[in-house]
Each structure stands twice: as structure tokens, then as C-alpha cells.
VOMAR-434294 format. One line per 4 residues: number of its first residue (from 1); their letters; for each residue x, y, z of C-alpha. Coordinates in Angstrom, 2 decimals, decimal comma. Example, Ala and Ser with C-alpha at 12.3 -4.5 7.8 and 13.67 -1.06 7.14 Angstrom:
1> AS> 12,30:-4,50:7,80; 13,67:-1,06:7,14 .
END
This chain:
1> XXXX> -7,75:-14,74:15,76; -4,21:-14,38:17,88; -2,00:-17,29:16,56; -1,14:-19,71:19,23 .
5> XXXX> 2,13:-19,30:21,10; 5,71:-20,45:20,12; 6,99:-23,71:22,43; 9,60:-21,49:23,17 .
9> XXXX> 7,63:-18,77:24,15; 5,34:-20,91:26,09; 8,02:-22,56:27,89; 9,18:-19,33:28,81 .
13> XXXX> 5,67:-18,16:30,66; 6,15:-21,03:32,75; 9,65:-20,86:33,56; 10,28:-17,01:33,86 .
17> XXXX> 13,93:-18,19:35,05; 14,71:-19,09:31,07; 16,27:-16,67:28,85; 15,05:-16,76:24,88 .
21> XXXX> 18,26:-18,88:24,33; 17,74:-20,86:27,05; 14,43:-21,90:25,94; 15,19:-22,85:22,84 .
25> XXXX> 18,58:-24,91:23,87; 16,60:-26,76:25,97; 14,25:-27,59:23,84; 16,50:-28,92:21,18 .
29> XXXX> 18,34:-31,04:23,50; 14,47:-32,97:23,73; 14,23:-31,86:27,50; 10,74:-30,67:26,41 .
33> XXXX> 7,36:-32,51:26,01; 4,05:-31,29:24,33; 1,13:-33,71:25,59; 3,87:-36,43:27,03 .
37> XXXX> 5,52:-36,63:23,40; 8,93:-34,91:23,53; 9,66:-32,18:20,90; 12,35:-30,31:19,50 .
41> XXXX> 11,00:-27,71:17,44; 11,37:-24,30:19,90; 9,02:-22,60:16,91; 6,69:-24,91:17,11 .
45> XXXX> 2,93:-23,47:17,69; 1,82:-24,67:21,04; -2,46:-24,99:20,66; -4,24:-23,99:23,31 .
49> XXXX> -5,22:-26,94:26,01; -2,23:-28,63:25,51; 0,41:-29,95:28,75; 3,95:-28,39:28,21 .
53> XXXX> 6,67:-29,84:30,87; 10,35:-29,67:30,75; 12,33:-32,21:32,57; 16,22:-30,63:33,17 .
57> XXXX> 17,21:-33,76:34,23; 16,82:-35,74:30,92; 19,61:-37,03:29,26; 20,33:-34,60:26,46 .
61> XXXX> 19,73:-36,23:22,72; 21,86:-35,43:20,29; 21,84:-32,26:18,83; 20,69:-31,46:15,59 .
65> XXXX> 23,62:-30,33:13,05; 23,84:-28,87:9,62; 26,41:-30,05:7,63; 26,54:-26,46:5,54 .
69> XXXX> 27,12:-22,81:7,20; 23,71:-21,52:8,14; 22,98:-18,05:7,42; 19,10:-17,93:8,76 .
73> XXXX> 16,21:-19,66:10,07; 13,06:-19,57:10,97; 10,38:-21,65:11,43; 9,67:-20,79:8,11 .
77> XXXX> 12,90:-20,62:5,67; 16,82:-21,61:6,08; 19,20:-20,45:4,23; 22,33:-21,49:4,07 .
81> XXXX> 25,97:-20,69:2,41; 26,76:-23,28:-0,43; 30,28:-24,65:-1,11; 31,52:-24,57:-4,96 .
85> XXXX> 31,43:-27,97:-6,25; 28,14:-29,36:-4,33; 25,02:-29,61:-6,35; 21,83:-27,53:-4,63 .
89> XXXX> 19,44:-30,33:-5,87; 19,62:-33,10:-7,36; 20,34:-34,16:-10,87; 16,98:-36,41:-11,31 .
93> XXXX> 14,23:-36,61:-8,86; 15,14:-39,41:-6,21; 18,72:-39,73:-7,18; 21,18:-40,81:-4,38 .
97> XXXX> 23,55:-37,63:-4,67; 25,35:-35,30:-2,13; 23,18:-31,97:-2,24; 22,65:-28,87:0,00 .
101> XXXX> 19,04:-30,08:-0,34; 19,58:-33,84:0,81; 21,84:-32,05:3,87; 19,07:-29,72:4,90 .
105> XXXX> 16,56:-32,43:5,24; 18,46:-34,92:7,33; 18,96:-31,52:9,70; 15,29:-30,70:9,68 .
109> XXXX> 14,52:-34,36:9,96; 16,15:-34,63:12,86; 14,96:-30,89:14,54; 11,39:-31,03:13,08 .
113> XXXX> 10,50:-35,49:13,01; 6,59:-34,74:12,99; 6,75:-32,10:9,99; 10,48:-32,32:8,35 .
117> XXXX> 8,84:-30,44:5,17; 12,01:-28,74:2,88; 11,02:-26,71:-0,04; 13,13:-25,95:-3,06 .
121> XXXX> 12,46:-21,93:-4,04; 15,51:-21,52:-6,05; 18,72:-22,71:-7,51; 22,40:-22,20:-7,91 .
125> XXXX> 24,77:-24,17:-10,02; 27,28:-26,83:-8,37; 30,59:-24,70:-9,17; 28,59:-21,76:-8,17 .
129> XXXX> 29,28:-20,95:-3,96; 27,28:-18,34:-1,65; 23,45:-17,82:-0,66; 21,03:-20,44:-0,96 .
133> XXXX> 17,07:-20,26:0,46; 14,91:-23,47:1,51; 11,35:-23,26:2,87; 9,86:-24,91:6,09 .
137> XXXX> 6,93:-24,72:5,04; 4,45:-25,44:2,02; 3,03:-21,97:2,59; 6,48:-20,17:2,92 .
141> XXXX> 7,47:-22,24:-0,05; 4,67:-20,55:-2,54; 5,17:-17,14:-1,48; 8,99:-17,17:-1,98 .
145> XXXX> 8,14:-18,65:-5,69; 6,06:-15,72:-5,66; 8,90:-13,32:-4,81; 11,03:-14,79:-6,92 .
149> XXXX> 8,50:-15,03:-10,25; 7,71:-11,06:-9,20; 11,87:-10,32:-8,85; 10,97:-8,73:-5,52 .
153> XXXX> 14,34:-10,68:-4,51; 17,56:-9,38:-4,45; 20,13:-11,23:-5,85; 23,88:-10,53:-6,06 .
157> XXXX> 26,66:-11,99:-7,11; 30,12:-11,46:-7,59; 31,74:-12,40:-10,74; 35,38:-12,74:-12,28 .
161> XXXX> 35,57:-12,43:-15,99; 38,26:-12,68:-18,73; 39,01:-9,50:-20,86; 37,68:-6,09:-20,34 .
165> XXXX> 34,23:-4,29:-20,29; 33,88:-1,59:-22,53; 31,22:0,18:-19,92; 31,68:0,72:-16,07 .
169> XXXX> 28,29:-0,37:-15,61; 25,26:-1,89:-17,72; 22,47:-4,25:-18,30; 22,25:-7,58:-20,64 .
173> XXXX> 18,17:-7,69:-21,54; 18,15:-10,93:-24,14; 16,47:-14,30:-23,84; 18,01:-17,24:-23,11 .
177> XXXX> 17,06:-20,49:-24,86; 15,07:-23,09:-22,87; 17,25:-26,29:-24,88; 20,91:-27,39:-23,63 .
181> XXXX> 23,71:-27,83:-26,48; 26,63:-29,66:-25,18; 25,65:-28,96:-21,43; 25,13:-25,26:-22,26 .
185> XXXX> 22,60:-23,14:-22,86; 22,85:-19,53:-24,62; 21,39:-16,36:-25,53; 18,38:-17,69:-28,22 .
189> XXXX> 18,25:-16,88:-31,75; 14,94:-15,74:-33,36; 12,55:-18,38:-33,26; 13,99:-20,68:-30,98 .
193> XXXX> 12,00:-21,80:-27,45; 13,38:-18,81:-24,80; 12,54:-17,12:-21,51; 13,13:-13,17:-21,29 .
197> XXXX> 16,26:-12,50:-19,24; 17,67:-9,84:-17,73; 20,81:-9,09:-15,82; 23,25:-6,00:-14,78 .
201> XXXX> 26,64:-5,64:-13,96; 29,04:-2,93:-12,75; 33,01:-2,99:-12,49; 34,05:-3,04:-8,75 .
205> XXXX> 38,07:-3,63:-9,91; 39,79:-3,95:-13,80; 42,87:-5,86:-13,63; 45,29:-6,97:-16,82 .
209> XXXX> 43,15:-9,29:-19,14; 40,21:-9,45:-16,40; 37,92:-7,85:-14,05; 35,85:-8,47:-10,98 .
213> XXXX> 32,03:-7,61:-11,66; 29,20:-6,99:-9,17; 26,23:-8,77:-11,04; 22,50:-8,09:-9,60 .
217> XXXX> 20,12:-10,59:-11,85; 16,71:-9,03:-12,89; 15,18:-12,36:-13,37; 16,38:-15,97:-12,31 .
221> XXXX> 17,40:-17,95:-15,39; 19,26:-21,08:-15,10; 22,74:-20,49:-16,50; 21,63:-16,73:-16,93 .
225> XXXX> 25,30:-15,29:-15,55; 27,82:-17,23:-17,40; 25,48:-17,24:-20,43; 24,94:-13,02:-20,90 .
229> XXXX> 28,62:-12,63:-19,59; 29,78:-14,88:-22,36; 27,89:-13,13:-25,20; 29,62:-10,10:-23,84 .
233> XXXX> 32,71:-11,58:-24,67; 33,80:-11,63:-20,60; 33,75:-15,49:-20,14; 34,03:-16,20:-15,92 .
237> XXXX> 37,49:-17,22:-15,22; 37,49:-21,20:-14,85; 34,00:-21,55:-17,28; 35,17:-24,13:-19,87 .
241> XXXX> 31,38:-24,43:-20,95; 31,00:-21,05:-21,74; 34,46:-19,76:-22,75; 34,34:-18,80:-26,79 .
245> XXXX> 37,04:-20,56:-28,48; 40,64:-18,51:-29,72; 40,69:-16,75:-26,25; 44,03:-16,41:-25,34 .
249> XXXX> 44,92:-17,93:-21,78; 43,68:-16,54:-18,89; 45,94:-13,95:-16,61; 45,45:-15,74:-13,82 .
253> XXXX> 44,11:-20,03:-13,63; 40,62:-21,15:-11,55; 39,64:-24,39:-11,36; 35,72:-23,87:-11,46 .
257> XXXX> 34,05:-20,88:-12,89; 34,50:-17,94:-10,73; 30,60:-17,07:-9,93; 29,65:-15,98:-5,97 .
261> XXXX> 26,33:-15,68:-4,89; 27,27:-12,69:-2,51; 23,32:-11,24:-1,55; 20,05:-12,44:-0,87 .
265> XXXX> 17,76:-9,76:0,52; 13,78:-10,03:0,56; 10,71:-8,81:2,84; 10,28:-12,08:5,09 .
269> XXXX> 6,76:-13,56:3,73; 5,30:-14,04:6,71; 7,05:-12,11:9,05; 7,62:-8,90:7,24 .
273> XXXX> 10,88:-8,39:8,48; 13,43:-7,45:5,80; 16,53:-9,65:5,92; 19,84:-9,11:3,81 .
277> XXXX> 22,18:-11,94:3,99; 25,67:-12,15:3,09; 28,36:-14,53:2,14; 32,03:-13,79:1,84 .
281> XXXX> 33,85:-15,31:-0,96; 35,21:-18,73:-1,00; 39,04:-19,50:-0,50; 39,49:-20,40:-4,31 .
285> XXXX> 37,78:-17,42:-5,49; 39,70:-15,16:-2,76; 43,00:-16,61:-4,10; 42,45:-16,14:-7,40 .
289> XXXX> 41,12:-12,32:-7,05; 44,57:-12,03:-4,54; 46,46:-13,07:-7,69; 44,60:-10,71:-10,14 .
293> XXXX> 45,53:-8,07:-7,47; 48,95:-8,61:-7,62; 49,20:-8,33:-11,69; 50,39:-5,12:-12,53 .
297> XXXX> 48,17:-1,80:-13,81; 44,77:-3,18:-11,38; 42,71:-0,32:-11,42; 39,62:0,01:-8,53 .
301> XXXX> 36,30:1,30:-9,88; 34,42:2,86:-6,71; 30,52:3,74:-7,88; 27,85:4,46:-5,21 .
END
């Protein structure tokens, strides 16, 4: 059975005039009605039998904004680039906090009023910046959570540690407990409560006393990073959680740990379509890899 047709699509077949970008402008300035209701969705499925008309002459509403840089979307996910220092979710279900989630609803409440569904598919920490996914849609939703479970996502970040790697490149394959112990979590020890984890790292640049990693998780444990980095003895720059006591200072200072969610790349789950988005690194985290840079004896490790 052939899907019915996108509004914008549909809007288009009657106005040949309208570009793609056109279409969809006008739709989100709520020039467009479906069935004498106006709508604002330009993805929205248009079922057959029902009265499209656009009115150019209607005062433009306001436009829908997102209060976070938007990577992607679709009628089906949104990503978006996180800040350092805002939470993704919220602490406790219903709590009254500033979160990339609580932003991305008011936007989609505001582009999609009849269906403003937002689904949470994964997590970063608050001091953690870069790429974070939300689904549209309850069906979108349960296949992401299916790429995710299946690690048929990839995920990179870019790290700064403390001290040096003994090995260019390597792997961390040890469970991390599912308990907290004074806001921390940690590789388990036999027989406590743990979930596999796995994640691998490579040098991209050694500096005095520290290092800038390229990390690529193999599964999607909360804390996973900062926790297998830290049993490594290569504490993130700026991680006071996970920093082992009688370090010595660090070479350079960071006032949140230096973690970067660089990648997300994953076949589109309805579409198909591969997609590979990319953040650049934050201000703080490009200052403090400037000052590593200037430290004497940095060395830059090129692998393929």
C-alpha cells in the first residue's frame, strides 16, 4: 500500500510554483490548512480525501525555534548538539529542570500541537557536550533502542585524559557496576550487580602529562568513558569524580570533565538512509586542547 503523501509534497502538486523550501516555510509560518484546521508540520502525511489550501496572505505565526543547535530532523528523529553543563533528561521523572529534553518538546510542541510525541533513545552526561538523538515518533523511538541495544550505532567521542597511555590504540572489555558510590560508579568487582562494557580508544595527540583520545564505545553504559578511562589510570582532565587520589596536578586546568560526543552515525530506521553527524568541540574543550598544544614535547599520533 503507497504511504500517503507528505503536506509538503502535496502542497507542492498543487502549487508547482513552490520550491521544496518553499513548501515547507510556508507551511511552518501556519499559511497552510488540512480540512480548514491550520497545520505546521510540512512532514505531516496528508490521507487521501482530505482539502489542502494555502492562504499567502495570512499573517505569519511565529516560528517555531529550538533553543539548542540542530544537527537533523525528520519527521521521525532530531538530533541536536548539547552544551556541557545542561542535563539531557531530567534528574527524576516530572522534575522542573532545564534539559535538552524539556527544550526539544516546547519546539516540537509548538511545530507538531496535534502529535508533539519526544522520545528519549539515549543519554549523555550534563558536563558531557556534542551529539544527542530524540525520536518523533513511538515507532522511531523502539527501533533506535533497538540500534542502540544491537550497537549498530556509532558512537564517538573525543576525550582528554591526564598521564600517558602505554598503547597507541586499545580496547577496555570489563563490567561496570549497576550501584553509585559517592555519585560514581566503577568497573565491578566479582560478585557485585554489573552490565558487560566495552569501549576503545586510540591516541590522536600525546602532550606533557596528557593526551587527547578518540574513544568509539562498544556498548552504551552510563558513566562507561570516565569510568574504563579511570581504571586505566588516564582520569579526563576536569573529572573530580573519577580522578584517583595522589595524582599530581594536571598540565593544563578544565573546569568540567573534558568528554565530547564528536559522532553519531546509524542506518535511518525508517528511511534507510545512512546519516553521520558531527559536532565540533566546545570553546572550553578547544581552549584547553590549545593550551596542551602549546606545552612543550606534543607529539601527533596519525593512524588510519
Amino acid at each position: 500500500m503507497t504511504a500517503p503523501p507528505r503536506l509538503d509534497l502535496a502542497l507542492i502538486r498543487i502549487h508547482p510554483e513552490l520550491s521544496r523550501r518553499k513548501a515547507r516555510e510556508v507551511i511552518e509560518k501556519g499559511q497552510v490548512s488540512l480540512d480548514g484546521t491550520t497545520v505546521r508540520e510540512p512532514g505531516r502525511r496528508m490521507e487521501k480525501g482530505s482539502a489542502l489550501a494555502w492562504d499567502p496572505h495570512r499573517k505569519a505565526l511565529p516560528r517555531a525555534r529550538l533553543s539548542l543547535p540542530l544537527l537533523h530532523q525528520d519527521e521521525h528523529l532530531l538530533i541536536v548538539d548539547k552544551p556541557a553543563g545542561l542535563l539531557a533528561v531530567p534528574t527524576a521523572p516530572g522534575a522542573a529542570e532545564d534539559t535538552a529534553l524539556a527544550r526539544v518538546q516546547e519546539y516540537v510542541r509548538h511545530l507538531r500541537p496535534r502529535d508533539p510525541y519526544v522520545g528519549v533513545v539515549h543519554r549523555i552526561d550534563r558536563d558531557t557536550s556534542g551529539v544527542l538523538a530524540f525520536a518523533l515518533t513511538r515507532d522511531a523511538r523502539q527501533a533506535l533502542r533497538t540500534l542502540f541495544r544491537e550497537h549498530r550505532i556509532e558512537r564517538r567521542y573525543l576525550a582528554l585524559v591526564q598521564g600517558q597511555p602505554r598503547q597507541e590504540q586499545g580496547s577496555v572489555d570489563l563490567p561496570i557496576r549497576d550501584t553509585y558510590r559517592a555519585g560514581r560508579r566503577g568497573v565491578a568487582r566479582a560478585g557485585e550487580s554489573a552490565r558487560p562494557a566495552l569501549t576503545h580508544y586510540r591516541v590522536l595527540e600525546r602532550f606533557p602529562g596528557a593526551a587527547l583520545l578518540e574513544v568509539e564505545l562498544g556498548t552504551g553504559r552510563q558513566h562507561q568513558v570516565r569510568a574504563h578511562l579511570a581504571h586505566l589510570g588516564l582520569p579526563l582532565l576536569g573529572d573530580l569524580a573519577y580522578r584517583p587520589p595522589g595524582l599530581p596536578p594536571p598540565p593544563v586546568p578544565a573546569r568540567r570533565h573534558m568528554l565530547h560526543a564528536r559522532r553519531l552515525a546509524l542506518v535511518h530506521p525508517v528511511t534507510g538512509r545512512r546519516l553521520s553527524l558531527d559536532s565540533e568541540p566546545p570553546p572550553d574543550f578547544a581552549r584547553a586542547l590549545a593550551a596542551l598544544r602549546s606545552l612543550p614535547g606534543g607529539r601527533p599520533v596519525r593512524l588510519g
